[in-house]
C-alpha positions in Angstrom: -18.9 27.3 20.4 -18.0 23.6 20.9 -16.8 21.9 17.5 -18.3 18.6 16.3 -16.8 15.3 17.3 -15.8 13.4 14.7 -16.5 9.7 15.1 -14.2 7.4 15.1 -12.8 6.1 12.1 -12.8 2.4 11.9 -10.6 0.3 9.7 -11.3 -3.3 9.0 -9.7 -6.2 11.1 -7.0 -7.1 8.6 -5.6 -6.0 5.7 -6.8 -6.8 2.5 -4.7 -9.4 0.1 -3.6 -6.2 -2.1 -2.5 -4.6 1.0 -0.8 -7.5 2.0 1.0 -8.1 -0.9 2.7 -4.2 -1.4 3.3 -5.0 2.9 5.3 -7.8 2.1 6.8 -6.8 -0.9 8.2 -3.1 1.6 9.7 -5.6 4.1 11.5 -7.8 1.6 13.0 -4.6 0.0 14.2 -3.2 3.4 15.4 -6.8 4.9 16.5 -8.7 1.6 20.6 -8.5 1.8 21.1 -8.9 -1.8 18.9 -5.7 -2.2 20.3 -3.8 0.4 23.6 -4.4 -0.9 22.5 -3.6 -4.5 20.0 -0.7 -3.5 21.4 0.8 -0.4 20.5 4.4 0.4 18.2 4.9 -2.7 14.5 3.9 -3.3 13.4 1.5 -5.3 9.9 0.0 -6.6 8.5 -3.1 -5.8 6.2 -5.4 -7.2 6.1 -8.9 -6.2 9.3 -9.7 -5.2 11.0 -8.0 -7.9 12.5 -4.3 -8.2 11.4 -2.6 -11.2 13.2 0.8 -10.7 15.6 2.5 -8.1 16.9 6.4 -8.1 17.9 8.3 -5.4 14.5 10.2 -5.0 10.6 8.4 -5.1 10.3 10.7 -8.5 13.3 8.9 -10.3 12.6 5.5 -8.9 9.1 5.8 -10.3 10.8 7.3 -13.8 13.0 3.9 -14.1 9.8 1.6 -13.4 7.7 2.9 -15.8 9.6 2.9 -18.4 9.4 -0.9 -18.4 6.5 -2.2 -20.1 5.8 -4.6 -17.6 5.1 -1.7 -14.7 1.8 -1.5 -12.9 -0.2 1.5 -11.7 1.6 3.6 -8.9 -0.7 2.3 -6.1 0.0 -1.3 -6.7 3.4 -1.1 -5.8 5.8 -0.3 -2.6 8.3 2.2 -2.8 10.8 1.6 0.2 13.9 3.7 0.8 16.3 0.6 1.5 19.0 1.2 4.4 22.2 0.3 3.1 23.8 -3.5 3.7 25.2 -3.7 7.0 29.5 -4.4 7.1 30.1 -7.9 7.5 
């Protein structure tokens, strides 16, 4: 019995602004020194340049953020485990 081929799934040419954004936001966390040597070996949330919560799991980094009032939904944010700083 031969299975069904699945077509391809297609994904649009770029990504959209949103996507974009939480892109962006997941490279400045893992690149930024200042954050890497704040942050370094726990994850933290990001929203627009500006971390909203850290803990050493994604569950406690998420706790910290929402308990801010200024904390949007989970899928508008990145939530990067950032390496630590590298020795100068």
């Amino acid at each position: 019995m031969r299975k069904a081929s699945a077509s391809p799934q297609t994904f649009p040419p770029r990504l959209s602004e949103d996507e974009q954004r939480k892109q962006d936001d997941y490279e400045w966390a893992l690149h930024d020194p200042e954050v890497c040597a704040r942050y370094g070996g726990r994850t933290v949330v990001v929203y627009r340049k500006k971390i909203l919560g850290a803990g050493k799991s994604y569950k406690s980094a998420w706790a910290a953020a929402q308990r801010r009032r200024d904390c949007p939904a989970k899928h508008e944010v990145a939530m990067p485990l950032v390496p630590p700083a590298a020795a100068a």
